[in-house]
N, C-alpha and C positions, 0 to 999 in steps of 0.2 A: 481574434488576434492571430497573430502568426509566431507564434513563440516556437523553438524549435530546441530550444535545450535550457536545462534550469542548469545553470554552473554553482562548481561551488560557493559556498556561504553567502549564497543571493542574497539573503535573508536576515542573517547573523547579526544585524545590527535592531534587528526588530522584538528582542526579546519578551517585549509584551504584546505581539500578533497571538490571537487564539485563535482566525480563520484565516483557511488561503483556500479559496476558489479557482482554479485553473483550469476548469472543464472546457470543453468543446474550443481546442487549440490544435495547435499540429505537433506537439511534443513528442520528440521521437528519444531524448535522452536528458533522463536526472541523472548528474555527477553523484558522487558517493556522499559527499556532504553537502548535497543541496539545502538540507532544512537544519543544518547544523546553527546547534544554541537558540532553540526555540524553546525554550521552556513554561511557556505557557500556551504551545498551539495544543487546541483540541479538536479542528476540525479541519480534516486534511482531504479536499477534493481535485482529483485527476482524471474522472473520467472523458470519454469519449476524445480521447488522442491517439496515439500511434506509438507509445511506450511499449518493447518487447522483454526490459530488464527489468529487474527489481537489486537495489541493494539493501540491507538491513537498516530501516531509521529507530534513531532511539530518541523519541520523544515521549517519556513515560504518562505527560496528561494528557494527550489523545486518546477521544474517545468516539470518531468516528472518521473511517478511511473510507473515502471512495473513489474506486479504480474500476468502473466496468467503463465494458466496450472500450478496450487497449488491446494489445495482440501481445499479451503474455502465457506463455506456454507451459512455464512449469512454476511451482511454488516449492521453493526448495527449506532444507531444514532449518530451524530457527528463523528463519527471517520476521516473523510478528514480534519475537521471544521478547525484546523491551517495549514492546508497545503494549504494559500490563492494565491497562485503563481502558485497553478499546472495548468498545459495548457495539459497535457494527463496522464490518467488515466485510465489501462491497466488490463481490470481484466478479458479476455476469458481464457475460457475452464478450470476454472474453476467446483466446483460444489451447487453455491451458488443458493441456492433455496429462501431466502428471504433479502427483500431490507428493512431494518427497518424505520417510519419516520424520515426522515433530514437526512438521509443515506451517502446523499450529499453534505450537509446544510455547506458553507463557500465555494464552491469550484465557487466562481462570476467568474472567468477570463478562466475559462476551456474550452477547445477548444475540445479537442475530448476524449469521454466517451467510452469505448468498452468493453461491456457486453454480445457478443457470445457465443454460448458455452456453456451455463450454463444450469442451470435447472430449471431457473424464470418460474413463472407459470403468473403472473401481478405485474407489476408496477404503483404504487399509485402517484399521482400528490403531495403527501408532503411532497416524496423523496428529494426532491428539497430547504424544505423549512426551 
C-alpha cells in the first residue's frame, strides 16, 4: 500500500476491531486520535514504515504493539502509561537514541520489551518508573 498518514478517527466507527495490521506501508504520520474509540483493539501493528512521532494511545486492551523498523528517536515519558494490558512491545531497529524518565511507567503486566537495533547509548533505572 502507499498509505502516508492515518488521520484522525479513521477508525472510530470500528469499535469491535481487535487487530489492524499496517506494516510494511509508507506511513510517515498518525494524527493524535488515529485509533481513538477502539475499545476492543488488542493488536496494534506498524512496523516497517517511516513514522518519526509517537503520541500517547489509550487503548487499555492492547496487548501487543509493534513499531520496529520506523525512524523514531526518542520514547518520551508516559507515552505506554494507558496501554496497562501490553504484554509485548516491539520497538527494534528503530533509530531511538533516548529513553526519557517513565518512558515505561504503566506498562506492570509486560512480558517482552525489544529494544535492538537502535542507537541507545544507556539506559536509566527510572525508565521503568
Amino acid at each position: 500500500n502507499e498509505i502516508y498518514i492515518i488521520e484522525n478517527n479513521t477508525f472510530s466507527n470500528l469499535e469491535n476491531l481487535n487487530r489492524i495490521l499496517l506494516s510494511t506501508n509508507s506511513i510517515i504520520q498518525l494524527e493524535i486520535n488515529s485509533f481513538h474509540n477502539l475499545k476492543n483493539l488488542e493488536h496494534l501493528e506498524l512496523s516497517q514504515n517511516k513514522i518519526e512521532h509517537l503520541s500517547p494511545i489509550e487503548i487499555k486492551r492492547m496487548k501487543w504493539f509493534y513499531f520496529s523498523a520506523n525512524q523514531l528517536k526518542i520514547i518520551k515519558s508516559n507515552y505506554f502509561f494507558y496501554l496497562n494490558n501490553l504484554h509485548i512491545l516491539d520497538l527494534r531497529y528503530n533509530q531511538i537514541e533516548n529513553l526519557e524518565v517513565n518512558a515505561f511507567n504503566g506498562l506492570d503486566i509486560l512480558n517482552s520489551l525489544y529494544l535492538s537495533f537502535n542507537q541507545i547509548k544507556s539506559i536509566s533505572n527510572e525508565i521503568f518508573y
